[in-house]
N, C-alpha and C positions, 0 to 999 in steps of 0.2 A: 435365609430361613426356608429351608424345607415343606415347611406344613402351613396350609393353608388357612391364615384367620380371619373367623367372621365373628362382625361385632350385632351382635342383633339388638337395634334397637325398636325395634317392633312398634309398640303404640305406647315405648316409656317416655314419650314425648311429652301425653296428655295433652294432646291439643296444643301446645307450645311450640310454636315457630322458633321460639329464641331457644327453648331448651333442647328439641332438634338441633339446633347449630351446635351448641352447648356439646352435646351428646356426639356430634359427628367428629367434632376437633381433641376431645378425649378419647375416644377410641381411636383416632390417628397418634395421638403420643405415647396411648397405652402401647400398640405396635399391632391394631388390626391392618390387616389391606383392606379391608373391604366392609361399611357401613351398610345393615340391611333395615329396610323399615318392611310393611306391611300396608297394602293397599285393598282398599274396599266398593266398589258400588252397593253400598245397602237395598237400596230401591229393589236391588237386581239378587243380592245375593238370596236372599230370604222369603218365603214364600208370603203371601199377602196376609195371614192370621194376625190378629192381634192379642192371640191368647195360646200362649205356648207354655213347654215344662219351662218349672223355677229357676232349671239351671239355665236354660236356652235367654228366656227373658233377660234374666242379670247380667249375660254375656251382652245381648241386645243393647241393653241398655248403657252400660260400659263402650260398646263400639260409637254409640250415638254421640255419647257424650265428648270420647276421645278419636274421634275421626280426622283424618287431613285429607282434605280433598286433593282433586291432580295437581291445582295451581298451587298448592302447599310444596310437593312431592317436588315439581320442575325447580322450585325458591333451595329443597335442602338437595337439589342432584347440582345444581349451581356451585353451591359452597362445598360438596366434596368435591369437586372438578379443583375448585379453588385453591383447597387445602392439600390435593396430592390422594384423596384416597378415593376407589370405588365407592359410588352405590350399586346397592341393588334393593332389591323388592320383592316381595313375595306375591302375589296376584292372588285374591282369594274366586275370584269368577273369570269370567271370558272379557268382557268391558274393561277389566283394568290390563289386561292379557294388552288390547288394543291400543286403550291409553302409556302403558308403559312403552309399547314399541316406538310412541310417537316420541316419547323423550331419547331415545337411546339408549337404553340399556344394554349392556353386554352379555347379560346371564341372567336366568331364574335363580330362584326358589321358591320350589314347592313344599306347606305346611304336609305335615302327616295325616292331617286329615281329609286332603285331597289326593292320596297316592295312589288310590282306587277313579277317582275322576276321571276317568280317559276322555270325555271331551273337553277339559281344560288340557290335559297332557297333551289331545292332538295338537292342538290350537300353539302349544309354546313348541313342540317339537314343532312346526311345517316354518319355526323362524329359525331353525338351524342352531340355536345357541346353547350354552354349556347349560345344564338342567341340573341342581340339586334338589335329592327330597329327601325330605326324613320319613322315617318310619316306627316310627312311635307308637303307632292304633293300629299296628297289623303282625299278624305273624308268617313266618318264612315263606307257607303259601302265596298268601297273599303280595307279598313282596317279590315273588318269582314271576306273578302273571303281569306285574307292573313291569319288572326285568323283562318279560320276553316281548312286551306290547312297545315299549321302548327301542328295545334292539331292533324287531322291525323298521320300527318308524325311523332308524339310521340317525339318530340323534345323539349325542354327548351327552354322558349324563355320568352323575355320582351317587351312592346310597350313603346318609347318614344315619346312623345307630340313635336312637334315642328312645327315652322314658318321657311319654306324655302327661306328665302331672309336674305342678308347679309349687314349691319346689316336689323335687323327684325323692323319695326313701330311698336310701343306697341301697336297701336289700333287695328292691325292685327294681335297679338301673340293670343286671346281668349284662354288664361290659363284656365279659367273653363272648356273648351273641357277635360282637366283632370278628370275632376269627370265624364266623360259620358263615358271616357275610361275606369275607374274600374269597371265600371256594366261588363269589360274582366274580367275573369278568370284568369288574368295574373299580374306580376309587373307592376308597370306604374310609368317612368322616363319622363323627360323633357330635349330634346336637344335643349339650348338655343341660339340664334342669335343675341341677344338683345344687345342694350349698357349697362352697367354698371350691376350690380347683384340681384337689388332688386328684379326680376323678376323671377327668379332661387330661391331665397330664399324664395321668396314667393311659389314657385310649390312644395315646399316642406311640408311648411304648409299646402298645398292642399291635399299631400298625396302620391307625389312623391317619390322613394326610390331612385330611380337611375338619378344622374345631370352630364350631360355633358356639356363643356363649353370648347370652343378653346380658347387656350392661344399661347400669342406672345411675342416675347421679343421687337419689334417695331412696332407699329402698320401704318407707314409712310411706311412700305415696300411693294412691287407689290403685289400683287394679294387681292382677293375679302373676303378672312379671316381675314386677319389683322383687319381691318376695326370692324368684329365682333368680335373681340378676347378679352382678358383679359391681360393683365400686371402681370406679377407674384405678386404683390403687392395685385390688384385687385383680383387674384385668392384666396389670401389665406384670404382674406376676407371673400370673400364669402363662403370660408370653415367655418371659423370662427362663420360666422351669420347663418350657417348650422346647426352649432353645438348647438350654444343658440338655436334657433327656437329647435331643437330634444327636448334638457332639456325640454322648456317650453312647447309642447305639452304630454309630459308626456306619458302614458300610450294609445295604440292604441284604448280602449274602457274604459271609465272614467263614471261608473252609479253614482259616487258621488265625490263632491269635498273632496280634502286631505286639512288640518288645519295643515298648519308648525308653527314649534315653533315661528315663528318671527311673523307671521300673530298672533296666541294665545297672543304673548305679546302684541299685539297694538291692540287688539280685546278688553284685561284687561283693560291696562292703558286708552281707550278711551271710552269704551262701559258702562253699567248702571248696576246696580245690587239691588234688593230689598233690601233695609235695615232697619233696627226699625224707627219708628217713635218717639218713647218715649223708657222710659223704658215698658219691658216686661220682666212679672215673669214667671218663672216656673206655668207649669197649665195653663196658660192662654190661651184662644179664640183666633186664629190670624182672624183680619177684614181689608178689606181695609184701614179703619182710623189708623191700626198698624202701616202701612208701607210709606214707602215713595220711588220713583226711583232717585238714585245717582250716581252717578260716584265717582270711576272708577267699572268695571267690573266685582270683583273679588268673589260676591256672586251671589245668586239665579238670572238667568235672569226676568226680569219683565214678558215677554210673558207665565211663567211657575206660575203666579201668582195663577190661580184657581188650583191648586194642594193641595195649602197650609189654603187655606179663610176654616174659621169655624176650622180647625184643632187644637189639643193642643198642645204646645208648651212643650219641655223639656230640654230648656237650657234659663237662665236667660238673656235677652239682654239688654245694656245700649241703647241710644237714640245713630244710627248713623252705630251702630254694623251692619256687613253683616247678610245673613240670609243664610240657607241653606239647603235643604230637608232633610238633617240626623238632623234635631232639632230637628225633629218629630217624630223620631225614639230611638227605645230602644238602646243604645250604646255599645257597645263593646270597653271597654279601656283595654284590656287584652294586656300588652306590654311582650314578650317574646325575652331576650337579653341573655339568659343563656351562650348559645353557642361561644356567641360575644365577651368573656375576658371584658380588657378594651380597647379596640381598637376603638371602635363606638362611633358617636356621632350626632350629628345635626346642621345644621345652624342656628342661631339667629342672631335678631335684637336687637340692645341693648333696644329700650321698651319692647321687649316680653321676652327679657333672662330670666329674674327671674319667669315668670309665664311658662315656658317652661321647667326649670328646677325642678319647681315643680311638674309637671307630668311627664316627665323622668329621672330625674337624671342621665343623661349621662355621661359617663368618658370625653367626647369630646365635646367642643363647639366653633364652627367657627362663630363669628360676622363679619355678611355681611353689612357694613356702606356704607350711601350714602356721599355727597360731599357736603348735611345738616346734618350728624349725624358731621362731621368733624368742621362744624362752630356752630355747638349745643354747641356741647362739657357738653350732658349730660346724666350723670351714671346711672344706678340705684345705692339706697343704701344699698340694700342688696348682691353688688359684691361680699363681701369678702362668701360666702356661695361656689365661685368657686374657691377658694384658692388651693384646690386638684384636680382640676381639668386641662387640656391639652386645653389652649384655643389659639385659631389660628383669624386672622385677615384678612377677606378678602378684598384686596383694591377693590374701585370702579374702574369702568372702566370708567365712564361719570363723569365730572367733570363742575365744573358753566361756561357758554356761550358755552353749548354743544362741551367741549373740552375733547375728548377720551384721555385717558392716554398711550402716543406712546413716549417712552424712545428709539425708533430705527430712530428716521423718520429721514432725511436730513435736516429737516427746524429746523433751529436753533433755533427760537423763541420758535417753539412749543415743542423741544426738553428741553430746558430750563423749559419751564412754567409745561411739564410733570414732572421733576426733582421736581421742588415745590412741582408742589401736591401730590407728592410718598411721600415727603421730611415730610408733612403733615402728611401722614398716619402713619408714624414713631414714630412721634411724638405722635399722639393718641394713637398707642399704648404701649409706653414707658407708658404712662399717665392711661391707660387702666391696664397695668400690678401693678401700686400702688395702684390702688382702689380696685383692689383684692388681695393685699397682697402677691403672690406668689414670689419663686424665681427661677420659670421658667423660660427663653428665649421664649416669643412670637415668633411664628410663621407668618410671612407675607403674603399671597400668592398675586399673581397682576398678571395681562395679563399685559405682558409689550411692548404690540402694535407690529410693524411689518407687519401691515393690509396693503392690496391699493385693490381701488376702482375698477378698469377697468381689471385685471386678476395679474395670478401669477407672479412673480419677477423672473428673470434670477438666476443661482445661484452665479454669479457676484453680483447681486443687495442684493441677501439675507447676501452675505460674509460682505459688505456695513452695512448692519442693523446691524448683531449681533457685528461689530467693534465701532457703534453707543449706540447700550447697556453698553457695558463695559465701555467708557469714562462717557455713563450718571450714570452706578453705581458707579465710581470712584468720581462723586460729591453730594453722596447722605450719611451722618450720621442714619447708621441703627438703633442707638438708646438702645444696647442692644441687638437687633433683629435680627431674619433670616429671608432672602428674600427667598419665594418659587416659582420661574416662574413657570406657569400655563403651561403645553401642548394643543396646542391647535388644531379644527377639519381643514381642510380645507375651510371651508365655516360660517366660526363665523357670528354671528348676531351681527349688530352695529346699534345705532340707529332708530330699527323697520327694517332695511335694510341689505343684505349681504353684507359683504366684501369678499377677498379672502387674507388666511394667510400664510403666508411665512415665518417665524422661528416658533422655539420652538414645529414643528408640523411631521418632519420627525424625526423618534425614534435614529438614529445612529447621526447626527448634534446634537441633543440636549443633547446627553450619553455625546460626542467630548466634548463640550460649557461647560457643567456643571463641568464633570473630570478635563479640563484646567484652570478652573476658582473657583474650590469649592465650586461652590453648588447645593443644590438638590432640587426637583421637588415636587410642586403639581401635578400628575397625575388623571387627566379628564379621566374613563374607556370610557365615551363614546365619548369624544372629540378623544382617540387613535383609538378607535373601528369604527368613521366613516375614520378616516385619512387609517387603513388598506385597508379598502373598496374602498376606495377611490385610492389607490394606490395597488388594487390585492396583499396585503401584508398576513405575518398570523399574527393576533392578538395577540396569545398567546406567540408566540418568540420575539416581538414590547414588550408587559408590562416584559417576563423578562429581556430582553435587558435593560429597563431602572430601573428594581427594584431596583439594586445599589446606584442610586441616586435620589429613592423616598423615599420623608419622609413623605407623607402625601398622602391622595386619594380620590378623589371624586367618590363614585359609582352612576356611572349613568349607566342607557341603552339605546341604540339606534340602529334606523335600516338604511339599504345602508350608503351613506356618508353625507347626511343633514336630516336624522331623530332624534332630540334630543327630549328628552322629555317623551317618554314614559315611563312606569311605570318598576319597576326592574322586569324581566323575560320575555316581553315584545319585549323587543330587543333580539342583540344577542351576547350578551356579558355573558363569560362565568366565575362569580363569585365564581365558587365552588374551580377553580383553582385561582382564587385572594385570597378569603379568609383564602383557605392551605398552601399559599406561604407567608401568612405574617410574616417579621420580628419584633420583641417585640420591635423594636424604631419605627413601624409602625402605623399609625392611618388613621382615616378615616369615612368620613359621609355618609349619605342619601342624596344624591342631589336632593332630591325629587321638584318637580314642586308645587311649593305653597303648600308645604305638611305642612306648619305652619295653615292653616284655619283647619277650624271646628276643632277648639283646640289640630292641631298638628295630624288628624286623619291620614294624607300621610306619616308624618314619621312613623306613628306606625305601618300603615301595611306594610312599606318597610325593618322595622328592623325587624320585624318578617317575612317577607321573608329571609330577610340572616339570619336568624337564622337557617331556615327550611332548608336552603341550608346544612349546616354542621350539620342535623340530620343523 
């Protein structure tokens, strides 16, 4: 997490040692770093009158009452030591300045209404430590000559933005004062006052690093924080909508937008692509009247039309065919597998298998069916040509009335109706394996669900799933067939939309699952390659951890932990150690990204990169 949280528990203590503890180990679950109280010598802060304004006395009085002396402060800086989180303190005089250096503290804070103090400020700058202050009770001026007395005295410091009333009026917070405070030279936080959190979450999106926000465990208790405070519920929300806002603002300076794989897929399935008009031969003139714009996506965009007008064409196109700026070009079909044994292969669709094998001739073909190839139920006639061939069956994952195939979930209905349509694909390829004659055992592979919408699963909830697998593989007829679960990234694409995945995705659970149950793994290189990323893991002790119970492999590459898609070498997935580790009951494809257009050109320069790889 990017941005800096503080839990300000000031004087919501009330005098309670236990509720301090109380208060310090909720704001470590909520997801603060850092516990701040508020330190006082009264004797000292306050001049000797015993008759002041109404507001001053009430404060007075409140302080008296709810006071922790040092010996209090040393008992709760103990129990954050203990528990894993920062304290800190805010020093309202010079005595507590002293007392606190004597416990160790790492850093101030200063209240806003000491920002103008300078001899408190000198006193904490000459200990070198990181300084925050709010500035709540001062305007830009005044916030500059603190900025330039600061930067003098060569000290560390941050400005927080903040609204001094308790709670704060939203019309009165002017969050955009934020961007007037980065034209400082310095970090710029938000000490919030506000009700609820959008406010906070929002000054982050502004540009805030640093949020502070008091929290309380009643907000009905005396004094004038409560009131602005936060509920440990409330607080770790607002961590939460912290942490989305970081993801979604991405990169501090962004000169181009990034294109995710899920955006690509629904850019394809929904956008328009140049394609014949008629037929077009070899040789021919492409002209406007050629062409025609279509959906879906998956050839030449329309806007790149004057590239190709008057050009000659060098590949024959039926009426409907995509179109594509390598048509025009001299080709390179030079396929280089030498290296590759028979272990390599490619995805097919069962209408392109037989013309895909005609330009490759792969040991290896995985038919990728949709949820109409499965109510087609129709072959080519020249299957039996793969009779020698290793062919594997990938189930859909989308199934009719946009129902995901989730063999884990709770709901009965849907757990059932998923049972069918696996039950289905079995079927096909039992059916699938006569019409090519072999007496091979088809390979299955299926994402067999375990997604949810709203974030990760407890590992209570995951235990839950994969106990839900096993009764759904217990009512499923394999047909002949082995079932290969997929591993899968943290951040699967469903529907044009993320989810967040929960089995089959950490490498030691799924070794456990498979060993205990007997069977073995489609492994996804780049579905493990983000899940390491994703989890500070190393990559190459994850694939041999689970090589034991791979029998197949998708080579993909990708980059951080929701990069899929790019091309092999690309990412950072390191093939040269997959490809040396294979075992001879081993196989494995080109995951390539629509590497079937312009006649298969993606797998061919992807297998001739693994080939290059074991030169």
């Amino acid at each position: 997490m990017k941005t800096l949280i503080i839990a300000e528990i000031g004087n919501n203590h009330n005098a309670s040692l236990e509720r301090a503890f109380k208060l310090v180990e909720e704001a470590k679950k909520a997801g603060a770093h850092i516990a701040k109280f508020q330190l006082r010598n009264l004797s000292n802060l306050y001049r000797g009158s015993d008759v002041e304004d109404l507001g001053v006395e009430y404060t007075k009085d409140l302080l008296n009452k709810y006071n922790l002396d040092i010996s209090a402060h040393k008992k709760i800086k103990n129990h954050c030591d203990a528990i894993g989180i920062e304290y800190m303190c805010t020093p309202w005089d010079c005595a507590s300045v002293f007392q606190l250096e004597n416990l160790g503290v790492k850093r101030y804070k200063v209240a806003s209404a000491d920002l103008d103090n300078f001899e408190l400020l000198s006193l904490i700058a000459a200990t070198k430590k990181p300084l925050y202050l709010s500035t709540g009770m001062h305007t830009l001026s005044g916030i500059k000559k603190t900025y330039a007395f600061l930067k003098e005295a060569g000290v560390e410091f941050s400005l927080l933005h903040c609204n001094s009333t308790y709670p704060a009026p939203f019309a009165d917070i002017e969050l955009n004062f934020i961007n007037t405070l980065k034209s400082l030279d310095v970090d710029i936080g938000y000490s919030g006052h506000e009700r609820g959190i959008a406010i906070s979450v929002a000054a982050v999106a502004l540009g805030a690093v640093i949020i502070e926000r008091h929290i309380t465990l009643d907000k009905t208790l005396e004094g004038p924080d409560h009131q602005a405070s936060l509920l440990p519920k409330e607080f770790s929300e607002m961590v939460n909508m912290i942490q989305e806002v970081e993801l979604a603002l991405g990169d501090r300076l962004i000169n181009d937008r990034h294109i995710s794989q899920g955006v690509a897929l629904n850019r394809e399935i929904l956008g328009k692509s140049l394609v014949a008009a008629k037929t077009i031969d070899i040789g021919e003139k492409i002209y406007k009247s050629s062409l025609e714009v279509k959906a879906p996506g998956q050839g030449m965009s329309p806007s790149e039309i004057s590239k190709i007008l008057g050009k000659t064409i060098r590949v024959k196109k039926r009426k409907g065919d995509f179109i594509f700026q390598e048509d025009f070009k001299e080709k390179n079909t030079t396929l280089r597998a030498d290296n590759l044994g028979s272990h390599w292969g490619i995805p097919v669709r069962p209408h392109d298998v037989i013309d895909l094998h005609t330009k490759f001739d792969a040991p290896v073909y995985e038919f990728h069916i949709s949820y109409q190839d499965l109510i087609r139920r129709k072959f080519p006639k020249e299957l039996k040509k793969l009779k020698h061939k290793k062919v594997l069956v990938h189930a859909p994952e989308l199934f009719s009335d946009s129902m995901l195939l989730n063999l884990c979930t709770n709901d009965k209905v849907e757990k059932n109706q998923s049972v069918r349509n696996l039950q289905d694909v079995f079927d096909y390829s039992a059916e699938l394996k006569k019409k090519i004659g072999t007496d091979q055992k088809i390979q299955v592979i299926a994402n067999v669900g375990g997604f949810s919408i709203h974030g990760f699963m407890s590992s209570y909830q995951r235990l839950i799933q994969y106990n839900n697998l096993v009764k759904s593989l217990r009512d499923l007829d394999f047909c002949g067939c082995d079932l290969l679960p997929q591993n899968m990234a943290p951040f699967p694409w469903h529907l044009g939309g993320q989810r967040y995945q929960n089995i089959f995705m950490k490498p030691i659970e799924t070794l456990e699952f498979c060993i205990e149950h007997g069977l073995r793994i489609c492994l996804d290189t780049a579905h493990l390659y983000m899940y390491c990323n994703y989890s500070d893991s190393s990559f190459l002790e994850a694939f041999d951890l689970l090589s034991p119970v791979t029998a197949h492999i998708h080579m993909s590459d990708a980059i951080g932990n929701n990069g899929e898609g790019v091309k092999l070498g690309q990412g950072g997935v390191n093939f040269e150690h997959i490809l040396s580790s294979l075992r001879e009951d081993q196989s494995y494809i080109v995951e390539t990204w629509q590497g079937h257009k312009n006649n298969g050109e993606g797998f061919r320069s992807e297998i001739n990169f693994l080939n290059g790889v074991l030169n």
